[in-house]
N, CA, C and O atoms as CSV, one atom per row, in Angstrom:
chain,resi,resn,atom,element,x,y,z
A,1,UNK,N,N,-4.556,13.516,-28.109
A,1,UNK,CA,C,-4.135,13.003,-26.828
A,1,UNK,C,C,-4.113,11.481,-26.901
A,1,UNK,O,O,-4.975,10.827,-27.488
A,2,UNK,N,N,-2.737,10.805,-26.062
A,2,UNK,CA,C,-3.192,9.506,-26.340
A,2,UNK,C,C,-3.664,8.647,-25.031
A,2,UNK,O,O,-3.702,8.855,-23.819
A,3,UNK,N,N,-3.993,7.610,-25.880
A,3,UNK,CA,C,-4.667,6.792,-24.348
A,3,UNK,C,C,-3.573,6.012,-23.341
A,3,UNK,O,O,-2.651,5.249,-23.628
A,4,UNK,N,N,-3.951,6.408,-22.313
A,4,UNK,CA,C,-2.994,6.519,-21.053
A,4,UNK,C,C,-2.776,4.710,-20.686
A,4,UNK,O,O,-3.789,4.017,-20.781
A,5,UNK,N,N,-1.713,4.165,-20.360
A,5,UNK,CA,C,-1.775,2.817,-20.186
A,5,UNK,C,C,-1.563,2.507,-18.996
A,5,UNK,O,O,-0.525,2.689,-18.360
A,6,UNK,N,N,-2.623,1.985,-18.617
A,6,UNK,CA,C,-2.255,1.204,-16.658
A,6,UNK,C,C,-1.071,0.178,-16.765
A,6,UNK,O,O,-1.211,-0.872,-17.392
A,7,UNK,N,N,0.448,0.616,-15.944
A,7,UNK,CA,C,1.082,0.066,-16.017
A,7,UNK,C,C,0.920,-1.269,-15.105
A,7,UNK,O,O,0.821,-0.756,-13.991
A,8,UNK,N,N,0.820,-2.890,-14.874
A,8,UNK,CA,C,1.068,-3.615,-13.961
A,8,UNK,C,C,2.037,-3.336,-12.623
A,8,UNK,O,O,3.099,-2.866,-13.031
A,9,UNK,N,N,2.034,-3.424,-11.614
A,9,UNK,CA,C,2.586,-3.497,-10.465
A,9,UNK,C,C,2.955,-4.859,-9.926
A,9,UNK,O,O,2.124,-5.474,-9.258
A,10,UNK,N,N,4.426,-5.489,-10.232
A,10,UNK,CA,C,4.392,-6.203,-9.606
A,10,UNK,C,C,4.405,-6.527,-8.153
A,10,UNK,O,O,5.303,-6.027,-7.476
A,11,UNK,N,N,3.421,-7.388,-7.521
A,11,UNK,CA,C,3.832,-7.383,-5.847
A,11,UNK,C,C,3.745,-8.641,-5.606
A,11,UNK,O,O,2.813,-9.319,-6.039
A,12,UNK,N,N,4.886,-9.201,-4.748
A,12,UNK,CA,C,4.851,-10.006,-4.090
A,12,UNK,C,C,4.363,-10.805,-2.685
A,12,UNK,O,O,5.090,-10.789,-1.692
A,13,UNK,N,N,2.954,-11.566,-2.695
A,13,UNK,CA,C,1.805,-11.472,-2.361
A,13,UNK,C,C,2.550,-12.491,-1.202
A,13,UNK,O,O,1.868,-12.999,-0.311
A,14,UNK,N,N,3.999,-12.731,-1.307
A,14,UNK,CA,C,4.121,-13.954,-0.054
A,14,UNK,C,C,5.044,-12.984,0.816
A,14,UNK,O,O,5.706,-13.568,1.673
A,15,UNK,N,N,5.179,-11.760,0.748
A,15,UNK,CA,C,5.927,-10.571,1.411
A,15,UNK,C,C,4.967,-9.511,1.844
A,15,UNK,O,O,5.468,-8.855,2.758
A,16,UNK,N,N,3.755,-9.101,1.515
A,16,UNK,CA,C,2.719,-7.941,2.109
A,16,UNK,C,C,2.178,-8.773,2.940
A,16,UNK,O,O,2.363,-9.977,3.117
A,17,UNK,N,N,1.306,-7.813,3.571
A,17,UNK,CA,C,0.353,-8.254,4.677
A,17,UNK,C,C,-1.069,-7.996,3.361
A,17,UNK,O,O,-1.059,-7.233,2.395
A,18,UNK,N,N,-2.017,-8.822,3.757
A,18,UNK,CA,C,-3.227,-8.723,2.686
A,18,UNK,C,C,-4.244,-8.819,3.649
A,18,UNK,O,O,-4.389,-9.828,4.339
A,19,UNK,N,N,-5.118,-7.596,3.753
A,19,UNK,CA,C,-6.308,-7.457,4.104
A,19,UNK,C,C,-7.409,-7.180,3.328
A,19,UNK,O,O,-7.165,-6.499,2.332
A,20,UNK,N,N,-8.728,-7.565,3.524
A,20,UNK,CA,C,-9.898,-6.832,2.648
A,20,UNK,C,C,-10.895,-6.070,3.361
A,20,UNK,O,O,-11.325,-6.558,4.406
A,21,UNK,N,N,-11.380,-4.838,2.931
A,21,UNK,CA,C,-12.055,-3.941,3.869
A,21,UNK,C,C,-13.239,-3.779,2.789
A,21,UNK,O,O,-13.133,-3.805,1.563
A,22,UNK,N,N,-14.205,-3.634,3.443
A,22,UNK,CA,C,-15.441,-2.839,2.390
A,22,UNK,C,C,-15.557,-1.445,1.890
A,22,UNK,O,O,-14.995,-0.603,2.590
A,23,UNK,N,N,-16.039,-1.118,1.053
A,23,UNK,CA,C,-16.655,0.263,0.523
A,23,UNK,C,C,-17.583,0.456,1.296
A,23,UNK,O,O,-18.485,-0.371,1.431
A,24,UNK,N,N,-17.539,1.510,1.904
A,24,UNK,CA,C,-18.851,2.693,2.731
A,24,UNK,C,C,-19.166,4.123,1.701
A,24,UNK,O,O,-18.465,5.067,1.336
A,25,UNK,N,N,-20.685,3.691,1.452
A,25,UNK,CA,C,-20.578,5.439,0.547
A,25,UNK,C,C,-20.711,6.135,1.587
A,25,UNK,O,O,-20.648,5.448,2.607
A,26,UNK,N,N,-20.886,7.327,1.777
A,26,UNK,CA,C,-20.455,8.619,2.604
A,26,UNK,C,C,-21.093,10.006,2.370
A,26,UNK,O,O,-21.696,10.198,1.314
A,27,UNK,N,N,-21.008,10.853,3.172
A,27,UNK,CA,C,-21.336,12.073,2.475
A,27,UNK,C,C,-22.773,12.181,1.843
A,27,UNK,O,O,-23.717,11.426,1.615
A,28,UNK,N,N,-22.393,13.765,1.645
A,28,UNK,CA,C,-24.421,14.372,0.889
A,28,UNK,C,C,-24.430,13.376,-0.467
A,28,UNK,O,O,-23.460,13.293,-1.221
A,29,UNK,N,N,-25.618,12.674,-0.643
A,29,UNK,CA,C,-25.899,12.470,-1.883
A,29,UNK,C,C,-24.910,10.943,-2.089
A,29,UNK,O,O,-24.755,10.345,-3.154
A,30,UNK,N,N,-24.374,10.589,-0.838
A,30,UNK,CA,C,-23.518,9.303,-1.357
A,30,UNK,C,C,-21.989,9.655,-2.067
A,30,UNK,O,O,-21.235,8.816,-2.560
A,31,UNK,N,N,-21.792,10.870,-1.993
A,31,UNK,CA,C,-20.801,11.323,-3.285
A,31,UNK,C,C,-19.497,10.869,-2.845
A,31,UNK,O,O,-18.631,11.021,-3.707
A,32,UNK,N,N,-19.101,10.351,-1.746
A,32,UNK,CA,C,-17.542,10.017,-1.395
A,32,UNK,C,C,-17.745,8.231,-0.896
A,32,UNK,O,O,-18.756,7.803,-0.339
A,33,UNK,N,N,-16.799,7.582,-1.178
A,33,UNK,CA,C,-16.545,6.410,-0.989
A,33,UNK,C,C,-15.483,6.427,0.369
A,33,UNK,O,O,-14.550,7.224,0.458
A,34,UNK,N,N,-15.799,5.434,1.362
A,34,UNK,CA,C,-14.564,5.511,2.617
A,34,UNK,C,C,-14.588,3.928,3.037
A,34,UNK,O,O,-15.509,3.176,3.354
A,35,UNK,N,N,-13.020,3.732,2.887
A,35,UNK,CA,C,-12.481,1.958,3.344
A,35,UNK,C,C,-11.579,2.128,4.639
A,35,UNK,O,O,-11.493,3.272,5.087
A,36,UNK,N,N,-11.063,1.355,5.128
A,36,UNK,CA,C,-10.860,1.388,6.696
A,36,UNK,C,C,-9.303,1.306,6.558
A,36,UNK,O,O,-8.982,0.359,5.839
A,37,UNK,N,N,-8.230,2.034,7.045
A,37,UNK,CA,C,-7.035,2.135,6.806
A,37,UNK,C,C,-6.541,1.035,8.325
A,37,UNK,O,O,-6.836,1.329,9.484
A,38,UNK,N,N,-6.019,0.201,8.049
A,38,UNK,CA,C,-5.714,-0.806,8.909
A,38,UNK,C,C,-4.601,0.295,10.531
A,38,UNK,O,O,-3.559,0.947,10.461
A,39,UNK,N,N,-5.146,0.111,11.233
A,39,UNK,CA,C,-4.086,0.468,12.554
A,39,UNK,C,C,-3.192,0.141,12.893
A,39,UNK,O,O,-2.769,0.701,13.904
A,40,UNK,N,N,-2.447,-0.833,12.340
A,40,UNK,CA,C,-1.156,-1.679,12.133
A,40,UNK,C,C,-0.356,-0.671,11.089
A,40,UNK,O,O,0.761,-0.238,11.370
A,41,UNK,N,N,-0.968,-0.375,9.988
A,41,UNK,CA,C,-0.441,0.625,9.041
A,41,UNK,C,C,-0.032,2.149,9.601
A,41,UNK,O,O,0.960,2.706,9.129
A,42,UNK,N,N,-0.643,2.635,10.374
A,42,UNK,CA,C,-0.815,3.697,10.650
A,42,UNK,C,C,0.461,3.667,11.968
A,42,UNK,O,O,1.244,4.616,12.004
A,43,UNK,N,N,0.581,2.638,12.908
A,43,UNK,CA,C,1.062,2.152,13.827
A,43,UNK,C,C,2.638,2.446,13.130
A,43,UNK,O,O,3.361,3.386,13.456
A,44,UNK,N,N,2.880,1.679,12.370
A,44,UNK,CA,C,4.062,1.688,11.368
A,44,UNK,C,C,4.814,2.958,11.131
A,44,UNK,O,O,5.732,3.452,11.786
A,45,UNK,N,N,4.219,3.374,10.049
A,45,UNK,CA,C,4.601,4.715,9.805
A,45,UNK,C,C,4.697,5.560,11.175
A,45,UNK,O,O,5.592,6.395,11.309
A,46,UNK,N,N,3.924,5.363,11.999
A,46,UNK,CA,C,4.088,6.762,13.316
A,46,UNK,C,C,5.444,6.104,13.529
A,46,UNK,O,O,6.439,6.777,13.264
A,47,UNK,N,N,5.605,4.737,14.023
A,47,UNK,CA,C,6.709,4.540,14.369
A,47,UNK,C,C,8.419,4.677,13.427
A,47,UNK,O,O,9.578,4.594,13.834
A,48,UNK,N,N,7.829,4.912,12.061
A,48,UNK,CA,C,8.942,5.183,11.556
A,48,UNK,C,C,9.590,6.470,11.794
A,48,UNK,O,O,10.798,6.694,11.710
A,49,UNK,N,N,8.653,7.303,12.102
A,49,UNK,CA,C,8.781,8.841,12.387
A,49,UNK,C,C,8.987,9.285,13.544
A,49,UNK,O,O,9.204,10.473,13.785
A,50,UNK,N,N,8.938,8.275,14.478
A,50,UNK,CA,C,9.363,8.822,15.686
A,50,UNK,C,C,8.315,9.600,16.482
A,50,UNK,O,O,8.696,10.420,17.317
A,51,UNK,N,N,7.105,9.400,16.282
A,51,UNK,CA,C,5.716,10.052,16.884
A,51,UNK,C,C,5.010,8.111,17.413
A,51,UNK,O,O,5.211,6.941,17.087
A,52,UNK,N,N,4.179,8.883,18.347
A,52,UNK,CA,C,3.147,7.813,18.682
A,52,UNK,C,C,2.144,7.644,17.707
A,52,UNK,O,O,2.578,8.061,16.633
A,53,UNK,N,N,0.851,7.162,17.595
A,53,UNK,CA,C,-0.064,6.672,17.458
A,53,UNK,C,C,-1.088,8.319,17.325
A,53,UNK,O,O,-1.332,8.870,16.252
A,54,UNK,N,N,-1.419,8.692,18.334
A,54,UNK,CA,C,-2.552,9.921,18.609
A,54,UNK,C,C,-1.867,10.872,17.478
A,54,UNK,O,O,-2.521,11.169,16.479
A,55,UNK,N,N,-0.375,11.400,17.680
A,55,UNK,CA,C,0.126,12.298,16.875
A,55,UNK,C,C,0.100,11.980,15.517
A,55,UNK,O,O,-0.043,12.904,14.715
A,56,UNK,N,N,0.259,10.371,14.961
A,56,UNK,CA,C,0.243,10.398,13.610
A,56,UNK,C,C,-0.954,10.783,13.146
A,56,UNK,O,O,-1.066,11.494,12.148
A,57,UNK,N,N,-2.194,10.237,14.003
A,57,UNK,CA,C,-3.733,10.726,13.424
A,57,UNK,C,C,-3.590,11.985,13.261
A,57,UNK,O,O,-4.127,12.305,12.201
A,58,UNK,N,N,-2.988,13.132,13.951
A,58,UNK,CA,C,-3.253,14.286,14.148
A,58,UNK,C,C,-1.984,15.071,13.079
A,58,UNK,O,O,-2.162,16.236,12.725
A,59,UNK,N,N,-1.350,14.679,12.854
A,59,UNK,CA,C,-0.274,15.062,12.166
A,59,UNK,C,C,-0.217,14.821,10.695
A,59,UNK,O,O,0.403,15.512,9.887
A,60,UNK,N,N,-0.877,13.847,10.458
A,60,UNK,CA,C,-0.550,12.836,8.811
A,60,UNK,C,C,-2.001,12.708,8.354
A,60,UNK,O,O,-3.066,12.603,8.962
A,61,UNK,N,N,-1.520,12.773,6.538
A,61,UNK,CA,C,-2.703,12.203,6.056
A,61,UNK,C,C,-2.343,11.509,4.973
A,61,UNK,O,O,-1.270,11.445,4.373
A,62,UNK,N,N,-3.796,10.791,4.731
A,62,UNK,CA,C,-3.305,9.653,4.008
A,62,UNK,C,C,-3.301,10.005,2.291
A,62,UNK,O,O,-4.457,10.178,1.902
A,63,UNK,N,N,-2.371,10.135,1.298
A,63,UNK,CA,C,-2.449,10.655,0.012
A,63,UNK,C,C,-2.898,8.848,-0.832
A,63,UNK,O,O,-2.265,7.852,-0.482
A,64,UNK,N,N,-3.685,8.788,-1.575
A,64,UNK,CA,C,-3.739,7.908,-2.722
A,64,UNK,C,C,-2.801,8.569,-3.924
A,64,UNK,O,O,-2.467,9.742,-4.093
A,65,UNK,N,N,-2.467,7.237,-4.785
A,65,UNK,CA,C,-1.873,7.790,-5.992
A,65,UNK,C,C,-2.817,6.828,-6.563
A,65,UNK,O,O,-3.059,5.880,-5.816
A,66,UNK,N,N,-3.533,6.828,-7.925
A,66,UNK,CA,C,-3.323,5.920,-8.881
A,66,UNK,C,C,-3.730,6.454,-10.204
A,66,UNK,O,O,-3.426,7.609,-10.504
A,67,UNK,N,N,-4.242,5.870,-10.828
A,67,UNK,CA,C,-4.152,6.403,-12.664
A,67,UNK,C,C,-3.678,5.654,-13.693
A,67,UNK,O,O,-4.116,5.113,-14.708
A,68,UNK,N,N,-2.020,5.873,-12.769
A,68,UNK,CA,C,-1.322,5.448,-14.393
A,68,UNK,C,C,-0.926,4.183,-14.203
A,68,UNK,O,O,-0.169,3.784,-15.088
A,69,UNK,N,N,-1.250,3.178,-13.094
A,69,UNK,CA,C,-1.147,2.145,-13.150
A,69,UNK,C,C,-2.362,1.377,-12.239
A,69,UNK,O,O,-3.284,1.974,-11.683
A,70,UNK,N,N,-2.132,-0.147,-12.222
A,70,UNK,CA,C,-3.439,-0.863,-11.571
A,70,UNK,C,C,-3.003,-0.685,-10.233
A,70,UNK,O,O,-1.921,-0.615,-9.650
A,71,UNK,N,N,-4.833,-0.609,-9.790
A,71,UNK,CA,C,-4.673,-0.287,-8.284
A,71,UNK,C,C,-4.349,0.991,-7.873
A,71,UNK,O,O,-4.132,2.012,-8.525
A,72,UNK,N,N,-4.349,0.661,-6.087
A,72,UNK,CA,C,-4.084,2.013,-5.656
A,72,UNK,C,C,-2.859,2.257,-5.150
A,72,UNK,O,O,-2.248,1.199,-5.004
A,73,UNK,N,N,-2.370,3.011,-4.887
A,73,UNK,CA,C,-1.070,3.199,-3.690
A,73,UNK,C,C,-1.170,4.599,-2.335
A,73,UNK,O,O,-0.973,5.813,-2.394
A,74,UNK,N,N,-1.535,3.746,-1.309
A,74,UNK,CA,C,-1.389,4.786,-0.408
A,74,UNK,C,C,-0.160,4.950,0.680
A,74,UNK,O,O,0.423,4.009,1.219
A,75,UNK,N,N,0.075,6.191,0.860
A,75,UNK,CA,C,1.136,6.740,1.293
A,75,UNK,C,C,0.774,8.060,2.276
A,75,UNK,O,O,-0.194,8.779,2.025
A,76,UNK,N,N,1.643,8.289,3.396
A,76,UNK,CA,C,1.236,9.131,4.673
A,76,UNK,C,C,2.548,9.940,4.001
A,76,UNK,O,O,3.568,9.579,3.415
A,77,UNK,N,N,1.817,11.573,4.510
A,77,UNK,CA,C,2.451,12.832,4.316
A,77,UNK,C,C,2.030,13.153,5.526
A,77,UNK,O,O,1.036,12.788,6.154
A,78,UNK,N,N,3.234,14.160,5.888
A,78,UNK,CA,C,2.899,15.248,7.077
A,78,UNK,C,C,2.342,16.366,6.641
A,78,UNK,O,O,2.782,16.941,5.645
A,79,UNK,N,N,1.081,16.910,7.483
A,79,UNK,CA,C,0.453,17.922,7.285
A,79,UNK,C,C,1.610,19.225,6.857
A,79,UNK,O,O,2.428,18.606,6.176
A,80,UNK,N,N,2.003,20.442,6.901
A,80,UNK,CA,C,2.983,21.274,6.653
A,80,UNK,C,C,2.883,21.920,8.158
A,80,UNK,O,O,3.936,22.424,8.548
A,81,UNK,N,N,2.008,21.965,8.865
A,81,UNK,CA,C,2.157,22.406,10.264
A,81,UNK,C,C,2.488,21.538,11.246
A,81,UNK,O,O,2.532,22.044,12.367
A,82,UNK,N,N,2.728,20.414,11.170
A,82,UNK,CA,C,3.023,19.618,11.718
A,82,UNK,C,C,4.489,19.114,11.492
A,82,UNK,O,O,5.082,18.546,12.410
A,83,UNK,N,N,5.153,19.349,10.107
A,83,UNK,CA,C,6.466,19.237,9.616
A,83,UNK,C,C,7.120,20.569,9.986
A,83,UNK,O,O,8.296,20.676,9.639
A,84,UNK,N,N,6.677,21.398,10.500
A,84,UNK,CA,C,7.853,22.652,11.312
A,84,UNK,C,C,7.439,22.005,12.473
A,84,UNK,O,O,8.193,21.036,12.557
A,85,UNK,N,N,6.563,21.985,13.550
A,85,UNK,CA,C,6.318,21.448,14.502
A,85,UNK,C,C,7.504,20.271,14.672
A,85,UNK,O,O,8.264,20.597,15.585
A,86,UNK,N,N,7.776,19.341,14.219
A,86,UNK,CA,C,8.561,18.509,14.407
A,86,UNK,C,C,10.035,18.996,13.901
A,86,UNK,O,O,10.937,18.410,14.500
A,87,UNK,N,N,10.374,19.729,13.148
A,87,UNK,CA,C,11.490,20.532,12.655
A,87,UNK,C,C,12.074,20.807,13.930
A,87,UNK,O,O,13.067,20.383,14.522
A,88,UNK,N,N,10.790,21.993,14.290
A,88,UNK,CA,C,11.081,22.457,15.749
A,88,UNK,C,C,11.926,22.055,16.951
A,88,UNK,O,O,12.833,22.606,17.575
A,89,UNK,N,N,11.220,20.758,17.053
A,89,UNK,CA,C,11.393,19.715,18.449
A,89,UNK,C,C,12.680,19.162,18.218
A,89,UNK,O,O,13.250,18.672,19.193
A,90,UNK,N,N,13.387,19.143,16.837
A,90,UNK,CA,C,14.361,18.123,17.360
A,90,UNK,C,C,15.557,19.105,16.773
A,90,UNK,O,O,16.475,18.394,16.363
A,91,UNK,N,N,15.821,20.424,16.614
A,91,UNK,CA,C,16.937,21.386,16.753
A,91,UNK,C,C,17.454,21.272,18.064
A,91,UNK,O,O,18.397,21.978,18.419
């Protein structure tokens, strides 16, 4: 097997918004780590989708990717009951 290479990401740091949040351990035994997903972010995406605020909490979650490159990348999916739910509404 070979060794996996973290690809660089370039980002352009005069175009994002840049926040810093802390690590909270969590859970039995400390075993989960939890950082604070900004409400501006969350705000965003609902609004790209055409839901408010309450529904994105209730509807979406938040997926991480990382591994094969530096850093993280997070990204909102619709639950699958919530993606017929909205299927639904707008036939």
């Amino acid at each position: 097997m070979s060794k996996q290479e973290n690809i660089p990401i370039d980002v352009d740091d005069r175009k994002v918004i840049k926040r810093k949040y802390k690590l909270r351990r969590t859970g039995a035994q400390n075993a989960t780590i939890q950082i604070t997903v900004p409400k501006a972010a969350v705000e965003r995406e609902a609004r790209r989708l055409g839901i408010n605020e309450e529904e994105a909490v209730e509807k979406l979650f938040g997926v991480w990717r990382y591994n094969s490159f530096l850093g993280l990348h997070l990204d909102f999916e619709m639950k699958k009951e919530a993606q017929s739910e909205l299927s639904g509404s707008r036939e």
